[in-house]
Backbone as ProteinMPNN parsed JSONL, in Angstrom:
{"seq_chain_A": "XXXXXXXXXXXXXXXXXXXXXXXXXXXXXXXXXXXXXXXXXXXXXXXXXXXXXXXXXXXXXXXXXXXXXXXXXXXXXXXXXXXXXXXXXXXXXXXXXXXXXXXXXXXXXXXXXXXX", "coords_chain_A": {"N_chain_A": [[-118.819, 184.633, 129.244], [-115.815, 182.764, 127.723], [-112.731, 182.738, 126.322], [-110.574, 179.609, 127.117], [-107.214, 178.949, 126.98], [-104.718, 176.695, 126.656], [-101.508, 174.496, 126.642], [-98.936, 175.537, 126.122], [-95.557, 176.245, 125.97], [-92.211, 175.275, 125.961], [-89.752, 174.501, 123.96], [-88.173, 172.227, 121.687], [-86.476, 172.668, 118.473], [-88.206, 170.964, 116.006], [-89.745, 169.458, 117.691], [-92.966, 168.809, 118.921], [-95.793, 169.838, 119.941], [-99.484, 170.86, 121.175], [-101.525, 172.857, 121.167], [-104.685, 174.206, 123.446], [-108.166, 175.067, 123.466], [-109.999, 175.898, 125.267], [-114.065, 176.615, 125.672], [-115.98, 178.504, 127.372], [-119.21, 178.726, 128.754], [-120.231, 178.752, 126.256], [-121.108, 177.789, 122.792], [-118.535, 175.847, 121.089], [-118.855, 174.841, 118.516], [-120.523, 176.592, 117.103], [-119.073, 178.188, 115.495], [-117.059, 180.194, 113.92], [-113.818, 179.183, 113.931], [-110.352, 180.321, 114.99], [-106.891, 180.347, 114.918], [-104.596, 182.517, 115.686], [-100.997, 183.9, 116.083], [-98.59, 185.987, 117.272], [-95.583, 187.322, 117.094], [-92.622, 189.023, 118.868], [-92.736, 192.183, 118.131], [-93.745, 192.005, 115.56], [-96.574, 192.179, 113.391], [-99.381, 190.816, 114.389], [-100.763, 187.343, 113.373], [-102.306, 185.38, 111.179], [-102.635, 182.416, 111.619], [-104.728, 179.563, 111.576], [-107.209, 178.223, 110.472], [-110.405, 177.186, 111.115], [-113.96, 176.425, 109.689], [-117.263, 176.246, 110.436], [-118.663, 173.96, 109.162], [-116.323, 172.432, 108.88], [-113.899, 173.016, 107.062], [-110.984, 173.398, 107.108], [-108.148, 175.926, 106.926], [-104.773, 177.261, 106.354], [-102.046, 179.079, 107.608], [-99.621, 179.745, 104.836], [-96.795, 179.528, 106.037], [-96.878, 177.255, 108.362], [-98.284, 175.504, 106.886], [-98.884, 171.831, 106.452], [-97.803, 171.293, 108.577], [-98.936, 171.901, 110.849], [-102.183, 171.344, 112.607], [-104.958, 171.894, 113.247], [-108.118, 171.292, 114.917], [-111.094, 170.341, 115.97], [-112.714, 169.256, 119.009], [-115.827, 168.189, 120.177], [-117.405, 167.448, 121.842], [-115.608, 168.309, 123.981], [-116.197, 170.629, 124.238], [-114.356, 172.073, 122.834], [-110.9, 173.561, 120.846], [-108.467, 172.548, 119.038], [-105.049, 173.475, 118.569], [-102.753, 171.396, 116.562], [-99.061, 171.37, 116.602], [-96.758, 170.538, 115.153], [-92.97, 169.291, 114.242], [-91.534, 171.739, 115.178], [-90.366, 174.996, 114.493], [-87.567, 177.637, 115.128], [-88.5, 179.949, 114.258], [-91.631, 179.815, 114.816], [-92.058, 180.416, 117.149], [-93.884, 182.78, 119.527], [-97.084, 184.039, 120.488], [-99.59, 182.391, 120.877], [-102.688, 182.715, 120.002], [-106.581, 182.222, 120.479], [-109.301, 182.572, 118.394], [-112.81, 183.344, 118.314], [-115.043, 183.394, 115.767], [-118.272, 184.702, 114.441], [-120.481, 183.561, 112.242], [-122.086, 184.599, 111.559], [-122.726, 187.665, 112.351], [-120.383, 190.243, 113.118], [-119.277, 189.316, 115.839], [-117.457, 189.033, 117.733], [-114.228, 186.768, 119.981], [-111.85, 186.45, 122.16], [-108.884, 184.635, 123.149], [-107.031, 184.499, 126.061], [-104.628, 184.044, 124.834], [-101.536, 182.419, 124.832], [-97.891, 181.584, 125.686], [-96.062, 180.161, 123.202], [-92.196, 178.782, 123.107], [-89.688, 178.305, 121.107], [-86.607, 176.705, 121.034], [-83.026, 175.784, 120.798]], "CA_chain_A": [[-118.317, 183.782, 128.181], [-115.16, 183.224, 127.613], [-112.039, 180.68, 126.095], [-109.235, 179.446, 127.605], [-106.149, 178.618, 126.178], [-104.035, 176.071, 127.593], [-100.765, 173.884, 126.26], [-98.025, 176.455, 125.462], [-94.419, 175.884, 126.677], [-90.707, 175.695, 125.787], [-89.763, 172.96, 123.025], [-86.822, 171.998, 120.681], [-86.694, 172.529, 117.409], [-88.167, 169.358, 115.188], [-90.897, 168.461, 118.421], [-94.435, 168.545, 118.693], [-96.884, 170.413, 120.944], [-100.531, 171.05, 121.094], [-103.185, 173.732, 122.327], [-105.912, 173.827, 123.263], [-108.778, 176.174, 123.401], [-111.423, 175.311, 125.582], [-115.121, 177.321, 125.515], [-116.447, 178.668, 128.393], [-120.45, 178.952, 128.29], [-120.406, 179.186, 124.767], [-120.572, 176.365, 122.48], [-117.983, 176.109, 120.16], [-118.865, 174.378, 117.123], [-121.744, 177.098, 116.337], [-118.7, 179.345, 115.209], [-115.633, 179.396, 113.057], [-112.417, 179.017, 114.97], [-108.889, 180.759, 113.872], [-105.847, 180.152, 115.594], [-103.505, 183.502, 115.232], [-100.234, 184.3, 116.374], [-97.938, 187.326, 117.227], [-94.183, 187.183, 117.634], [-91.899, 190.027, 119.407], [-91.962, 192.798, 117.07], [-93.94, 191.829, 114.359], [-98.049, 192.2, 113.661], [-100.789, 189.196, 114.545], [-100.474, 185.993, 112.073], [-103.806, 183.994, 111.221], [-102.263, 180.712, 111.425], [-105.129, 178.338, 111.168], [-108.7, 178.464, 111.086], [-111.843, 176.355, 110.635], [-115.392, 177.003, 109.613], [-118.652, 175.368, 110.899], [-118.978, 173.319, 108.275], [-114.74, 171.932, 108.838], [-113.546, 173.371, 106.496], [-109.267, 173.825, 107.418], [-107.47, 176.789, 105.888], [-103.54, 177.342, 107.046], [-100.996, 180.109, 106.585], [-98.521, 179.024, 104.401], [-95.569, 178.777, 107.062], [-97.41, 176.417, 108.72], [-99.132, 174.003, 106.333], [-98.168, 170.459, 106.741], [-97.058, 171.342, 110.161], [-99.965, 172.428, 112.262], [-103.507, 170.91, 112.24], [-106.457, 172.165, 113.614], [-108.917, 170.137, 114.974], [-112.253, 170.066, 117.299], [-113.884, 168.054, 119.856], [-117.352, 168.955, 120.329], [-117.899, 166.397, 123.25], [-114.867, 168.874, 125.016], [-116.188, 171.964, 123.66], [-112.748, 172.879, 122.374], [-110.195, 173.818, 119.975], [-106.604, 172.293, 119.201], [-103.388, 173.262, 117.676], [-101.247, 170.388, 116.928], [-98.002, 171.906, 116.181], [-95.211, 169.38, 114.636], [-91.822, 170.159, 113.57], [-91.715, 173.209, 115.247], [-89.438, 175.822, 114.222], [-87.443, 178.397, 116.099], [-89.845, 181.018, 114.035], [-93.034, 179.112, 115.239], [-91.986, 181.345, 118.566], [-94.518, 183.529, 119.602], [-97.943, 184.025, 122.146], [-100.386, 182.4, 120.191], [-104.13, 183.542, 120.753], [-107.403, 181.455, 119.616], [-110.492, 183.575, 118.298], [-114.178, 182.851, 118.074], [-115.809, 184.23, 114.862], [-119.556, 184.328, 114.448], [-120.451, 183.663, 110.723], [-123.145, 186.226, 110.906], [-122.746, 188.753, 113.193], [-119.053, 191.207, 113.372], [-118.838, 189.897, 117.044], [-115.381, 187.954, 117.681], [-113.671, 186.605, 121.197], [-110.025, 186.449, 122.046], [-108.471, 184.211, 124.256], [-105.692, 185.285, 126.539], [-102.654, 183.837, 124.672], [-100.075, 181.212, 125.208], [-96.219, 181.447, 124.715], [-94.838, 179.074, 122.932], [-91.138, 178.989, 122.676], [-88.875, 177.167, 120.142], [-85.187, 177.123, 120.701], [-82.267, 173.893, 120.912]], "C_chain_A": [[-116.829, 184.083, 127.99], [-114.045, 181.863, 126.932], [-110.94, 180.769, 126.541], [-108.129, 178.661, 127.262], [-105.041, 177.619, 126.931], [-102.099, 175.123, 126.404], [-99.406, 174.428, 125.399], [-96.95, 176.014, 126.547], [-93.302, 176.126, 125.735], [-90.31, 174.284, 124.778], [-88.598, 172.998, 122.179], [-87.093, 172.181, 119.365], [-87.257, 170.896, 116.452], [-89.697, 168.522, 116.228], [-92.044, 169.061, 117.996], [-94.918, 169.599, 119.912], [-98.202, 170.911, 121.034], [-101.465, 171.999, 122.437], [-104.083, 173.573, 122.286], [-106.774, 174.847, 123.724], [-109.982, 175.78, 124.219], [-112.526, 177.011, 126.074], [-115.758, 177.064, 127.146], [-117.976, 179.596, 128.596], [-120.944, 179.655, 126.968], [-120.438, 177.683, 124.143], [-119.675, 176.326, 120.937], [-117.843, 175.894, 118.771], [-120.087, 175.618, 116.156], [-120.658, 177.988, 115.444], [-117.417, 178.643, 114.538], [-114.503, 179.648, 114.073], [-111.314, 179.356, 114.717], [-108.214, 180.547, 115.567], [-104.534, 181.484, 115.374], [-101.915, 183.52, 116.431], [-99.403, 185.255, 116.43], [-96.372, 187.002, 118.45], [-93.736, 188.654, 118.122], [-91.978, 190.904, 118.311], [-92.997, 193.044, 116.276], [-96.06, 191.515, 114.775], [-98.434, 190.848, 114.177], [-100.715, 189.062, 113.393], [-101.686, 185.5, 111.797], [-102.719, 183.423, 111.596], [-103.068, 179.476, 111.017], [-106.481, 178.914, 111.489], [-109.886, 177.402, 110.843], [-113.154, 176.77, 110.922], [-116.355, 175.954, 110.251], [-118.34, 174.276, 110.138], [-117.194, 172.11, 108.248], [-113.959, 172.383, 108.07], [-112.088, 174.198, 106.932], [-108.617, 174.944, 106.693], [-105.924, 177.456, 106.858], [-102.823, 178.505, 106.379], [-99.857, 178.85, 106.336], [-96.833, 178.56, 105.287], [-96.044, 177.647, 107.996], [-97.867, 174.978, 107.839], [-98.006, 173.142, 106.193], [-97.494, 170.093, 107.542], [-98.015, 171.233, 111.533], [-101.165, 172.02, 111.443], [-104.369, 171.466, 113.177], [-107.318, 171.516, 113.523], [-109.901, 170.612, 116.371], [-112.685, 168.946, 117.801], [-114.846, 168.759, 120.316], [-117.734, 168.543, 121.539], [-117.117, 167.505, 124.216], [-115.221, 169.872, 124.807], [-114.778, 172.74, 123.326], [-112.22, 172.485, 121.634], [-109.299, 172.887, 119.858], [-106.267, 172.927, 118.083], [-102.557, 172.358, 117.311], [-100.237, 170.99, 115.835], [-96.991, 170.637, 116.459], [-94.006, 170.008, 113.917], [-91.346, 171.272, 113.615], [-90.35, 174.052, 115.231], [-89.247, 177.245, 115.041], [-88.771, 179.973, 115.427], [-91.072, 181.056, 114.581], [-93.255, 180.268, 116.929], [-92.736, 182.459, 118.84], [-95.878, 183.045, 120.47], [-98.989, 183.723, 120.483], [-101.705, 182.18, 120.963], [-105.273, 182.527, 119.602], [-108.719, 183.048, 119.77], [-111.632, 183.216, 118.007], [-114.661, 183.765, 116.803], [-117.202, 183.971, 114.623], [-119.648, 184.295, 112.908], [-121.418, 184.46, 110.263], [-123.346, 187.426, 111.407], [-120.963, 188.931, 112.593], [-118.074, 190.552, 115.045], [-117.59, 188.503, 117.205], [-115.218, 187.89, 119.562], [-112.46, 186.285, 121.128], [-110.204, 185.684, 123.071], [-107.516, 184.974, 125.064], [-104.302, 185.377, 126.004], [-101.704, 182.795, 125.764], [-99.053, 181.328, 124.663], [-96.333, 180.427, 124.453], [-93.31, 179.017, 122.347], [-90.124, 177.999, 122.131], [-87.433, 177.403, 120.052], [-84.654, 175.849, 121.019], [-81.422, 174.848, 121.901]], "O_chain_A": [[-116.418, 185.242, 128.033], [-114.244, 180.648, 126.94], [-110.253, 181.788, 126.473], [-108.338, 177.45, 127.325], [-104.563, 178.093, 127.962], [-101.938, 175.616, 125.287], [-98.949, 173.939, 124.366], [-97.222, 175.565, 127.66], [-93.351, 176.986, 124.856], [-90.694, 173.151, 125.069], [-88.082, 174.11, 122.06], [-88.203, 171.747, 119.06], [-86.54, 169.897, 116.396], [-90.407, 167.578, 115.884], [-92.177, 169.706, 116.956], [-94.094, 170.019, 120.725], [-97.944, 172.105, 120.885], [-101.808, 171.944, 123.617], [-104.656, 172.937, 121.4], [-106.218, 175.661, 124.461], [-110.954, 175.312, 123.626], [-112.098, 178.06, 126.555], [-115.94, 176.051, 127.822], [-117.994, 180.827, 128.602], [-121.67, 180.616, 126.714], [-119.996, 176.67, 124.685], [-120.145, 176.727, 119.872], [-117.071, 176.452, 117.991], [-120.393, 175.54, 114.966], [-121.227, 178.623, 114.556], [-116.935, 177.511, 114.501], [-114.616, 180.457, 114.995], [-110.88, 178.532, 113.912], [-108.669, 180.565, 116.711], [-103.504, 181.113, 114.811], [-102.031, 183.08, 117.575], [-99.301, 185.672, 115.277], [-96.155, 186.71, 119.626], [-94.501, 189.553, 117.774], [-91.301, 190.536, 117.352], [-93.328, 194.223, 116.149], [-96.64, 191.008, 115.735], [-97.637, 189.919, 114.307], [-100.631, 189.899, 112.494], [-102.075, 185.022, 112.863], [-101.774, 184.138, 111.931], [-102.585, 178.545, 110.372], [-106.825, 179.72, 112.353], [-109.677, 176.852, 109.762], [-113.542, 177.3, 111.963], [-115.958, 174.815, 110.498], [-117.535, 173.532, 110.698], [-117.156, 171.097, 107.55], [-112.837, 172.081, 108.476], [-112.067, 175.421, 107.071], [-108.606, 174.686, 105.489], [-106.081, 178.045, 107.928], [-102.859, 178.871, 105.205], [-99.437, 177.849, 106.917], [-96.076, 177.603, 105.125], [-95.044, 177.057, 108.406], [-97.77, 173.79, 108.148], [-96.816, 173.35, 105.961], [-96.765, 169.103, 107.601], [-97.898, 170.748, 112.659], [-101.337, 172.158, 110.232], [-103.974, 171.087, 114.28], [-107.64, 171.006, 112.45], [-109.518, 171.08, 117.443], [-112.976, 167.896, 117.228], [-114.712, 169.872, 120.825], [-118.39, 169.278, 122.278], [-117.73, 167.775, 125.249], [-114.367, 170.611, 125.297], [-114.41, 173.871, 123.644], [-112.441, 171.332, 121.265], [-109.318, 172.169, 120.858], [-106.838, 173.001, 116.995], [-101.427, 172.489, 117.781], [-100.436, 171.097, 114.625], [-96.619, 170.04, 117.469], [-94.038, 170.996, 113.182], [-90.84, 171.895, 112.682], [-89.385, 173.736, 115.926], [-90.175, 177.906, 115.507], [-89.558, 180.669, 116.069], [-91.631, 182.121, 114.842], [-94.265, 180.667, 117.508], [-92.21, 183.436, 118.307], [-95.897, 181.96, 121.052], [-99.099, 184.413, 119.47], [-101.869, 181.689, 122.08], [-105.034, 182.191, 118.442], [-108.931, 183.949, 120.582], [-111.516, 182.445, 117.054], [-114.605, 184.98, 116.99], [-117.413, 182.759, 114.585], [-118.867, 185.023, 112.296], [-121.648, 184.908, 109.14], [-124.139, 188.214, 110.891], [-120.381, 188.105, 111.889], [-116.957, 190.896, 115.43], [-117.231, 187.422, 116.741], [-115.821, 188.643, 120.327], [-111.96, 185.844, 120.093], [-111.168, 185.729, 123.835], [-107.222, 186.112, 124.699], [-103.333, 186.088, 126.271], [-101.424, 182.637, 126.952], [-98.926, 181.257, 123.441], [-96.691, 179.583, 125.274], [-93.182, 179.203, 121.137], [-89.814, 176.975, 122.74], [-86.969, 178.149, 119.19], [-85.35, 174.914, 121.413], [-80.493, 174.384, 122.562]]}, "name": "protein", "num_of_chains": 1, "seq": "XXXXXXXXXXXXXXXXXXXXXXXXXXXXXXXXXXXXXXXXXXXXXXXXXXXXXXXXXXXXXXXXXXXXXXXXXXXXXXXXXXXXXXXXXXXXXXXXXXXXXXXXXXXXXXXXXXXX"}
């Protein structure tokens, strides 16, 4: 089992870009879904997460920027990151949480880098 992270790259300040998390013999809607990040330097971020049930919850540098969203048909995650700021810069990592068990999955991580 495992997820794979895809749609990270190099972008301008002000654009758009989206990840994506896809589940690999797992299925992803049984579990809640967070989106974290970790810049040069500085600890791991939540950034975004959603519960079974949909339920969206954002860190505050983000909200009204970045959405989180599933497709169940693709078994996978997204990021859509808008307006992205040179801060936004960093390897962001998706995580599987079980809502009743302790047991968690990491992806590998995707840069994404924000500079003009």
């Amino acid at each position: 089992v495992k997820l794979v992270e895809s749609g990270g790259g190099s972008v301008h300040p002000g654009e758009s870009l989206r990840l994506s998390c896809e589940g690999s013999d797992l299925t992803l809607s049984k579990y809640i879904m967070n989106w974290h990040r970790q810049a040069p330097g500085r600890e791991r971020e939540l950034v975004a997460s959603s519960t079974v049930g949909g339920v969206e919850n954002y860190a505050d540098s983000v909200k009204g920027r970045f959405i989180i969203s599933r497709d169940n048909d693709q078994n996978t995650v997204y990021l859509q990151m808008n307006n992205v700021k040179p801060e936004d810069t960093a390897v962001y990592y998706c995580e599987l949480e079980s809502a009743y068990t302790t047991w968690r999955l990491w992806g590998q991580g995707t840069q994404v880098t924000v500079s003009s």
